[in-house]
C-alpha positions as CSV (number, residue, x, y, z in Angstrom):
1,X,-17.8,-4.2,0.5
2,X,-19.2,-3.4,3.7
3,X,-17.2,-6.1,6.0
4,X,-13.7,-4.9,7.2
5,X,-10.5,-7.0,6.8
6,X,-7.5,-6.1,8.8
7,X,-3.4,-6.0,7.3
8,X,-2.6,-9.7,8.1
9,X,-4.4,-11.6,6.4
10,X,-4.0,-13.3,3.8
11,X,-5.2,-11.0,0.1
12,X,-4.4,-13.4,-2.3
13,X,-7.1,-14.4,-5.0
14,X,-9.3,-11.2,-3.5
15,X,-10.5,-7.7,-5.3
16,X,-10.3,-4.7,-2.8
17,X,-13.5,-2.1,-2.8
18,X,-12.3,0.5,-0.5
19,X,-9.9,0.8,2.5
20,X,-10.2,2.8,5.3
21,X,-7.4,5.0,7.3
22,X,-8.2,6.3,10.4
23,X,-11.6,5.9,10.4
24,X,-11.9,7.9,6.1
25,X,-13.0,5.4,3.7
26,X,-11.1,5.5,0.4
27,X,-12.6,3.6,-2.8
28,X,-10.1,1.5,-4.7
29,X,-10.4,-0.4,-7.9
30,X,-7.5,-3.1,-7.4
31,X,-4.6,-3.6,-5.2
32,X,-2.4,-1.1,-7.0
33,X,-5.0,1.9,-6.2
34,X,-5.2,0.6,-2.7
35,X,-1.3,1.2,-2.5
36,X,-0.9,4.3,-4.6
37,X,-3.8,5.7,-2.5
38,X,-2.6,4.7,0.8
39,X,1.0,6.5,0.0
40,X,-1.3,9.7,-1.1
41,X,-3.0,9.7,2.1
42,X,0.1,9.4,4.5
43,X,2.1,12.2,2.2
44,X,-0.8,14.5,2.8
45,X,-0.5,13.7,6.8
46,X,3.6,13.8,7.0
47,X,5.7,14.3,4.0
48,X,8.9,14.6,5.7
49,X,8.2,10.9,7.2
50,X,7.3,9.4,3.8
51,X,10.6,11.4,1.9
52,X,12.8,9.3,3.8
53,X,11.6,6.2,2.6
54,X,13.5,6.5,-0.4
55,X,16.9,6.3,1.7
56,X,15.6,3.8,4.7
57,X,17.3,0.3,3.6
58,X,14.8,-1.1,5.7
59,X,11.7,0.1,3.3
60,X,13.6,-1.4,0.1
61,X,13.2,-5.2,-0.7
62,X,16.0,-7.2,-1.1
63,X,16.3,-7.3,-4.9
64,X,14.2,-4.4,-5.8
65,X,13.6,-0.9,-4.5
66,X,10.0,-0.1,-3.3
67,X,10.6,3.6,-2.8
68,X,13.0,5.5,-5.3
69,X,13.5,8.9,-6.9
70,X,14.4,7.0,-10.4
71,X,11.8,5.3,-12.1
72,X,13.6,3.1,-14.2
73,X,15.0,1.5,-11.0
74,X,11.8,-0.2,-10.9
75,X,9.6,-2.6,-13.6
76,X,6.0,-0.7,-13.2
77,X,6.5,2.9,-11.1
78,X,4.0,5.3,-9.8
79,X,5.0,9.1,-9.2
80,X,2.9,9.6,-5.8
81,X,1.4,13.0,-6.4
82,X,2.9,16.2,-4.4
83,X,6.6,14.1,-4.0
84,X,9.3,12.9,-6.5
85,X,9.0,9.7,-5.5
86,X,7.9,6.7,-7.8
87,X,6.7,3.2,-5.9
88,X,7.1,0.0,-7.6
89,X,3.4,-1.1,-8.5
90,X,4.8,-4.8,-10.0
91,X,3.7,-6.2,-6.3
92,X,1.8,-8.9,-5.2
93,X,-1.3,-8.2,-3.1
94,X,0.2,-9.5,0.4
95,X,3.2,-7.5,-1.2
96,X,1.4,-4.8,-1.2
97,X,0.0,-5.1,2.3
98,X,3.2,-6.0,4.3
99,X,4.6,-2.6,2.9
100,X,1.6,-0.9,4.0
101,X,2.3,-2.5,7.3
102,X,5.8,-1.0,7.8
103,X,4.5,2.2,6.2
104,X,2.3,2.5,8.8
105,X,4.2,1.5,12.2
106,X,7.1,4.4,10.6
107,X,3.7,6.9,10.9
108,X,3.2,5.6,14.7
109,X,-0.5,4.5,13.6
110,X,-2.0,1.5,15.0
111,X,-3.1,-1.2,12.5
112,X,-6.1,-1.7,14.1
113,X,-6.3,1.9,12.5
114,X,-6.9,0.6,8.5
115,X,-8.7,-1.9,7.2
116,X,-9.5,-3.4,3.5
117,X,-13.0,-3.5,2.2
118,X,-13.3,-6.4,-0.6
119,X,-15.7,-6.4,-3.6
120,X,-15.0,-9.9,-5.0
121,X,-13.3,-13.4,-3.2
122,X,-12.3,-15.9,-5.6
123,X,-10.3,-18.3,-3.1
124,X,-12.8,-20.8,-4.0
125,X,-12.6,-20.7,-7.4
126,X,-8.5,-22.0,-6.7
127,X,-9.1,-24.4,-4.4
């Protein structure tokens, strides 16, 4: 958990520890904490930026919605704390990562800026 992973790569089959924004380490138990804690952490910087997720086509997948102020538009959805907006949690780990991705260029911050700390690697055990 000490040995930091950058955005693209490749998650699958791989428990997250921590991630780090900016240079502040955030513990996570699973991918779904890494995401729900990631939004936390850009609402606190800019909520203005992350509001208009909810209406940006270009932050909404093509069959479901990733942002949205209704949470029955979505299978499993998270109310990010100080908004009224719910995420959809039902996400694959490189899911997951590609939407922190775009979430991060719309904040203007480098993703050389965050990186994934792992606890566990079970790519061998699927090989």
């Amino acid at each position: 958990s000490t040995v930091p992973y950058f955005l693209m790569e490749d998650f699958t089959h791989k428990r997250p520890a921590a991630f780090s924004l900016r240079g502040t380490r955030i513990e996570a138990n699973d991918w779904k904490d890494v995401y729900v804690k990631t939004c936390e952490a850009l609402v606190s910087m800019d909520k203005g930026t992350f509001m208009f997720f909810v209406s940006d086509k270009t932050m909404q997948g093509r069959k479901i919605a990733y942002f949205s102020k209704d949470p029955t538009a979505m299978r499993k959805a998270e109310l990010i704390s100080g908004t009224y907006i719910y995420i959809n949690t039902n996400l694959s780990a490189n899911s997951i990562t590609n939407i922190i991705q775009k979430m991060l260029h719309r904040y203007g911050i480098p993703l050389s800026e965050y990186e994934i700390y792992l606890k566990a690697d079970y790519t061998a055990l699927h090989e």
